[in-house]
C-alpha positions as CSV (number, residue, x, y, z in Angstrom):
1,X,98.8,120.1,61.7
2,X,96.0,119.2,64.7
3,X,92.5,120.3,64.3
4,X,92.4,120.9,67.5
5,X,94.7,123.1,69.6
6,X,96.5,122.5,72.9
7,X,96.3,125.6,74.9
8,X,97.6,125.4,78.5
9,X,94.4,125.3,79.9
10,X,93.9,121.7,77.8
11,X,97.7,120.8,79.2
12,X,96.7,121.4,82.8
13,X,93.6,119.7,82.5
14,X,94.3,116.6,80.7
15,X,97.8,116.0,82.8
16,X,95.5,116.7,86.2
17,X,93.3,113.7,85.1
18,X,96.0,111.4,84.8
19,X,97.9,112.3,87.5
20,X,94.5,111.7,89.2
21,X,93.6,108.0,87.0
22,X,96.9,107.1,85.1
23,X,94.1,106.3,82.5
24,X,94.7,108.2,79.2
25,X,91.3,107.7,77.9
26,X,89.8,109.5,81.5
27,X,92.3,112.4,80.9
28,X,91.1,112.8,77.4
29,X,87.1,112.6,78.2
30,X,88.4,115.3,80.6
31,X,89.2,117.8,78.3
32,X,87.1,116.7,75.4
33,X,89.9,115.6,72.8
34,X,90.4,111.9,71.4
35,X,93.0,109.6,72.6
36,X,94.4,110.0,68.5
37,X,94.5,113.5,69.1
38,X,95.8,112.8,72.7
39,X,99.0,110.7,71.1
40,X,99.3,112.7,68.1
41,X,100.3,115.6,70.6
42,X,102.5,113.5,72.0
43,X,104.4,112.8,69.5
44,X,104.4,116.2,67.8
45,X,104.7,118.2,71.0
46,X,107.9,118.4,73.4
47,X,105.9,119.8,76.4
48,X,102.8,117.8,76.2
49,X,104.8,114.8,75.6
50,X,107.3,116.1,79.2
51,X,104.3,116.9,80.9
52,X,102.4,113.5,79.7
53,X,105.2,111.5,81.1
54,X,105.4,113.1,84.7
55,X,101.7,113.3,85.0
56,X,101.4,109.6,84.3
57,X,104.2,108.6,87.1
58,X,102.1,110.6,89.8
59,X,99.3,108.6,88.5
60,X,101.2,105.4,88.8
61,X,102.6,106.3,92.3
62,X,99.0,106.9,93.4
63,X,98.1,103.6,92.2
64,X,101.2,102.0,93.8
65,X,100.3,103.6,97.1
66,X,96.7,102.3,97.0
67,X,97.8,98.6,95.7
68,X,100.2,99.0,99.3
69,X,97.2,100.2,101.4
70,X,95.2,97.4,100.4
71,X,97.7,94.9,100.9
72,X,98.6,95.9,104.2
73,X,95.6,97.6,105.5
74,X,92.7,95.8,104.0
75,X,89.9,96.4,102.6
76,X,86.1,96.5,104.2
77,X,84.2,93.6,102.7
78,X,80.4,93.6,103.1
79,X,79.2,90.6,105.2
80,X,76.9,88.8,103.2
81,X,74.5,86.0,104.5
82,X,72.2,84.0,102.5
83,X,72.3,86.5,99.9
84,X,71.5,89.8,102.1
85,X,74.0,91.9,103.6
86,X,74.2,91.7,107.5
87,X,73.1,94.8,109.4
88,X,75.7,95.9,111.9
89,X,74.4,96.6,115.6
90,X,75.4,98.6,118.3
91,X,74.3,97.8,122.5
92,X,71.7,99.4,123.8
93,X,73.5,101.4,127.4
94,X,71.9,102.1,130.4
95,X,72.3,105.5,131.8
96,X,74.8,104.5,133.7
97,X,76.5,102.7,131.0
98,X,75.7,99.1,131.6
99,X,73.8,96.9,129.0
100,X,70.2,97.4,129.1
101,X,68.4,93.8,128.9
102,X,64.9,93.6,127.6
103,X,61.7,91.9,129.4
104,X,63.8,88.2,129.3
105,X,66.9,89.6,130.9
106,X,68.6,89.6,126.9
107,X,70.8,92.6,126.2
108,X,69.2,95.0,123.8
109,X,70.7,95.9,120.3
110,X,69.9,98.4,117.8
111,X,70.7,98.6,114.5
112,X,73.6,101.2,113.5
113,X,72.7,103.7,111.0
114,X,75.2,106.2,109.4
115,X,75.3,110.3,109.4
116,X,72.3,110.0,106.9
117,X,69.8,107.9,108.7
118,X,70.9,104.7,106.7
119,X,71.5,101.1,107.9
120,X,75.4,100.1,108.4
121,X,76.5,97.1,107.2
122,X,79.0,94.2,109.1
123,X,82.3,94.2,106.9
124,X,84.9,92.1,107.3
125,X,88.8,93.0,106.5
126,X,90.1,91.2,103.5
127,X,93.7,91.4,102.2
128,X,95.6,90.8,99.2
129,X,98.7,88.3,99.1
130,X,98.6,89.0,95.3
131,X,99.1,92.5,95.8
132,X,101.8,92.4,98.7
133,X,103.6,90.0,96.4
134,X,103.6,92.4,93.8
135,X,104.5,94.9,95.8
136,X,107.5,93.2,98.0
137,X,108.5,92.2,93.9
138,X,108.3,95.8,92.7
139,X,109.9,97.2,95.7
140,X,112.7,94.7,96.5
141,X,113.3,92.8,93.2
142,X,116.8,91.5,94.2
143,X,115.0,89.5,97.2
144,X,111.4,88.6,96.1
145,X,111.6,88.1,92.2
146,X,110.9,84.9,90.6
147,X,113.8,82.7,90.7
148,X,114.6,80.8,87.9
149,X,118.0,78.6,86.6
150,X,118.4,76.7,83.4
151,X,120.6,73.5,83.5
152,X,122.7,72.4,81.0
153,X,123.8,68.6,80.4
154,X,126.4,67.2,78.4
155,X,126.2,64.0,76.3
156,X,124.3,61.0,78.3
157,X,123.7,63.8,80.9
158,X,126.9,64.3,82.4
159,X,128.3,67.5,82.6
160,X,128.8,69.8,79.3
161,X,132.7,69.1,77.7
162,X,134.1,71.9,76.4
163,X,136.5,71.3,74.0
164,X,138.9,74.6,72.8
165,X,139.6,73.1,69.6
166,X,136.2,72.5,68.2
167,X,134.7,75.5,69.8
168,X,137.1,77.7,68.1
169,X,136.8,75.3,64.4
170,X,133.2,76.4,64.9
171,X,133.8,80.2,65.5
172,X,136.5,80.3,62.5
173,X,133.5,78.8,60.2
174,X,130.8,81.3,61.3
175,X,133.1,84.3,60.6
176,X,134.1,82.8,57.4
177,X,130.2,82.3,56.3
178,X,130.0,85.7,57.9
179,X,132.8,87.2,55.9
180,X,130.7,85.9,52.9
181,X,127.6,86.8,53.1
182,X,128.7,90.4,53.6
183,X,130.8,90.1,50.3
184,X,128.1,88.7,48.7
185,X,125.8,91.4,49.8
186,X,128.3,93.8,48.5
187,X,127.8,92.7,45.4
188,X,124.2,93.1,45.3
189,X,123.8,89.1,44.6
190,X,122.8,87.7,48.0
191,X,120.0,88.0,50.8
192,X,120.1,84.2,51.9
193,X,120.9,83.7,55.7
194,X,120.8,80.2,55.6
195,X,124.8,80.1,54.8
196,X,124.9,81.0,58.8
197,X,122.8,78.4,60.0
């Protein structure tokens, strides 16, 4: 049936890289098998396809709980300036804490490196309206979906008349072409829908 075989060590591999991505085609590079050979499981195989589908809604909670953090929290932007990234600096202290000023009474700075010896870079905290609205959509739908309302006008644009008589007139003669068509089709000598337009 496959050419290749799932063993559990395939399952728990491949359903670990999606819970991780919520990317099928990272979850198959994972554990060395096609996406065809990926979907054919799926489709053959009860467990893979059970343990496919909860995989992939850890993934998309992950996902859901980064789009929140950057909403709310932000992300670190580099600071750019004429097309170099600005160096972040820290005071230079005294001993006893106070700014130490250099030969022109200016207080000293020095340039902030990381845990490695590298330069910092200035960031500045960017947010996403677009993903906060998606969220606030996802999570409250009744409050923050897209409203939207169709408006129906009668002749000359007053209000829509509904009369009982013609309304039912109309109903009677689309069960009738109804009624048929289905005869017709009975008897083998009719496919034509246009007798219910």
């Amino acid at each position: 049936m496959f050419s290749m075989k799932l063993t559990p060590e395939k399952l728990t591999a491949f359903c670990a890289a999606l819970a991780e991505t919520a990317q099928v085609s990272k979850a198959c590079a994972a554990v060395g098998i096609s996406r065809v050979t990926a979907y054919a499981w799926r489709k053959e195989l009860p467990e893979f396809r059970d343990a496919w589908d909860h995989a992939l809604k850890v993934g998309v909670s992950v996902l859901e709980d980064e789009a929140i953090r950057r909403a709310v929290e932000g992300v670190d932007d580099p600071l750019v300036h004429q097309g170099q990234f600005t160096p972040l600096f820290d005071p230079v202290l005294d001993p006893d804490g106070s700014h130490a000023l250099d030969e022109k009474g200016s207080p000293r700075y020095q340039q902030r490196l990381d845990a490695n010896g590298n330069p910092m870079v200035a960031t500045v905290k960017k947010y996403s309206d677009t993903l906060l609205i998606f969220t606030l959509k996802a999570h409250a739908p009744e409050k923050y979906r897209d409203n939207t309302s169709i408006e129906l006008t009668g002749k000359g644009g007053g209000p829509v008349q509904l009369d009982d008589g013609a309304a039912a007139a109309r109903l009677a003669a689309l069960i009738a072409r109804a009624a048929a068509r289905k005869q017709a089709q009975a008897n083998g000598d009719d496919d034509d829908v246009s007798d219910l337009i």
